[in-house]
C-alpha distance (Angstrom), angle and dihedral (degrees) to the residues before:
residue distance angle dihedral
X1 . . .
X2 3.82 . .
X3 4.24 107.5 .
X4 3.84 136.1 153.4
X5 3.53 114.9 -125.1
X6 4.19 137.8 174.2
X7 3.97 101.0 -136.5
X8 3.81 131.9 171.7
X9 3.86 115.8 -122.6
X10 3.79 114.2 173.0
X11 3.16 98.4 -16.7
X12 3.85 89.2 -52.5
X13 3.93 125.1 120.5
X14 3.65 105.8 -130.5
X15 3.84 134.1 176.6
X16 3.67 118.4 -141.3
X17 3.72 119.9 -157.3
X18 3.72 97.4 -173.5
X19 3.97 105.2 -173.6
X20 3.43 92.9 155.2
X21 4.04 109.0 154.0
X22 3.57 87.0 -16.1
X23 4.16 110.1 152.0
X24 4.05 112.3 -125.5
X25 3.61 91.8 -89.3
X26 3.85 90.8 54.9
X27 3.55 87.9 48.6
X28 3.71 92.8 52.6
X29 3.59 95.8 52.1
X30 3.84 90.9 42.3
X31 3.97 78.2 62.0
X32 3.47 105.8 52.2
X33 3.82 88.1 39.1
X34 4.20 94.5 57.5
X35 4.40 86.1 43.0
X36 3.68 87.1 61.6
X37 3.94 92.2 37.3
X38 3.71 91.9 56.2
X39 3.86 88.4 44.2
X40 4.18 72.9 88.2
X41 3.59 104.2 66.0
X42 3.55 133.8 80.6
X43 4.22 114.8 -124.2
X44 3.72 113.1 -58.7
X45 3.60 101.0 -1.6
X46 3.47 109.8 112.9
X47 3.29 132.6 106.8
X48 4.33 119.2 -158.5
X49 3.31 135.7 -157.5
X50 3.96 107.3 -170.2
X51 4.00 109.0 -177.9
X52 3.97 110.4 -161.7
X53 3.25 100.7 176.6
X54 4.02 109.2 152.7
X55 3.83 95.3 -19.3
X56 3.31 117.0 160.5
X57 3.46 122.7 -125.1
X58 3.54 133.0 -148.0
X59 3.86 141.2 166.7
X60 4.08 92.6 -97.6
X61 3.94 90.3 38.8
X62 3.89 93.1 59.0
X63 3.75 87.4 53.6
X64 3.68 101.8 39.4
X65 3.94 72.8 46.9
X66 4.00 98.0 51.8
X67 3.89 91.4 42.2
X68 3.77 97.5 52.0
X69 3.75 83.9 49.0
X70 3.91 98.3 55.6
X71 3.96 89.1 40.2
X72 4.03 90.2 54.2
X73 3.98 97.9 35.2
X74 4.15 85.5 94.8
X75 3.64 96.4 63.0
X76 3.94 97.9 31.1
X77 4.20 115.4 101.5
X78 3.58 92.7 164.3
X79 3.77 140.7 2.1
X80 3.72 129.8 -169.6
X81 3.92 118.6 -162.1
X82 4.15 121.0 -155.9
X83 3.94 122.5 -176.5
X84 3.67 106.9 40.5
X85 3.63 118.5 140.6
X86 3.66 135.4 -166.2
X87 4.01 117.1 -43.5
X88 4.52 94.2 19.5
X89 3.83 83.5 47.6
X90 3.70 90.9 58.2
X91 3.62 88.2 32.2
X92 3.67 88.7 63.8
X93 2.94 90.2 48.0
X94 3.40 105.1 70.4
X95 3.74 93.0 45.1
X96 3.73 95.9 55.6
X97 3.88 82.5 53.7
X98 3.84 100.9 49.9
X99 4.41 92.3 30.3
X100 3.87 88.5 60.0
X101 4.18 77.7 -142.8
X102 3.85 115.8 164.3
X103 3.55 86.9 -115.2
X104 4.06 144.6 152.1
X105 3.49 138.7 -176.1
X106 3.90 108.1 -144.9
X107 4.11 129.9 -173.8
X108 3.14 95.7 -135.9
X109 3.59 144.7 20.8
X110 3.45 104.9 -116.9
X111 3.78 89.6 54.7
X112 3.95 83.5 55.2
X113 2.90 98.0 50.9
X114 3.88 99.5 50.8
X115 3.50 91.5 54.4
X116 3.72 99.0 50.2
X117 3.76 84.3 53.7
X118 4.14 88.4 50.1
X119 3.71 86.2 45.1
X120 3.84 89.8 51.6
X121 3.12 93.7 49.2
X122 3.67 98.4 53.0
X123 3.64 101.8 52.4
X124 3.93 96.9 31.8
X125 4.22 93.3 45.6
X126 4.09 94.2 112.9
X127 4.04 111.2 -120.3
X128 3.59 112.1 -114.8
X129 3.24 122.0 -147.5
C-alpha cells in the first residue's frame, strides 16, 4: 500500500515515498502526506526515496506530482527515484541534467537506499578540525 514514512537506513534518516502501484488518488494523498512530512526538516536536509514502481500516471497526477515537488525542493538534499521505465526514465533524465539536483535513478530499492545513506553520510559527517 503506497505510504510516506521517515526510516533509518545505515545510520541515515531517509524518507520513503513509496507510490508504488498506487492509483492517482493514492498518489495524491502520498503527496500531501510527504509535504507535511518534510514540514520536519530543516532546509536542504532531506534525503527521499520515491519508489515508482507501476504508478499510474495521469494528467492531474503529473501536476499534483510537479507541485509537491516545488513545495518540497527546500528541504530536499538528495532524492533517489526507483521504478521508472522507458520514456519517464529518460524523462528524468533530462531534468536531473538541467535541475543540477543531487539526484539518482536506482533499479532497485535497496541500491537507493544505500546510496542515500552514503550520500548522508557525506554531507552530514561533522568536519573535524
Amino acid at each position: 500500500m503506497p505510504s510516506v514514512d521517515v526510516i533509518n537506513h545505515n545510520g541515515a534518516k531517509l524518507v520513503i515515498n513509496d507510490m508504488s502501484y498506487a492509483s492517482p488518488e493514492e498518489v495524491i494523498s502520498c503527496c500531501e502526506r510527504s509535504i507535511e512530512i518534510m514540514k520536519q526538516f530543516g532546509e536542504g536536509s532531506a534525503h527521499v526515496l520515491a519508489n515508482c514502481t507501476g504508478m499510474r500516471f495521469n494528467s492531474d497526477v503529473i501536476q499534483i506530482v510537479k507541485n509537491t515537488t516545488k513545495t518540497n525542493r527546500p528541504y530536499v538534499r538528495t532524492t533517489a527515484v526507483v521504478g521508472l521505465e522507458g520514456f519517464t526514465k529518460i524523462l528524468v533524465k533530462v531534468v536531473i541534467s538541467f535541475s543540477g539536483r543531487d539526484m539518482k535513478i536506482c533499479e532497485t530499492e535497496a541500491e537507493a537506499k544505500n546510496w542515500l545513506a552514503e550520500r548522508y553520510a557525506e554531507i552530514e559527517e561533522p568536519v573535524l578540525v
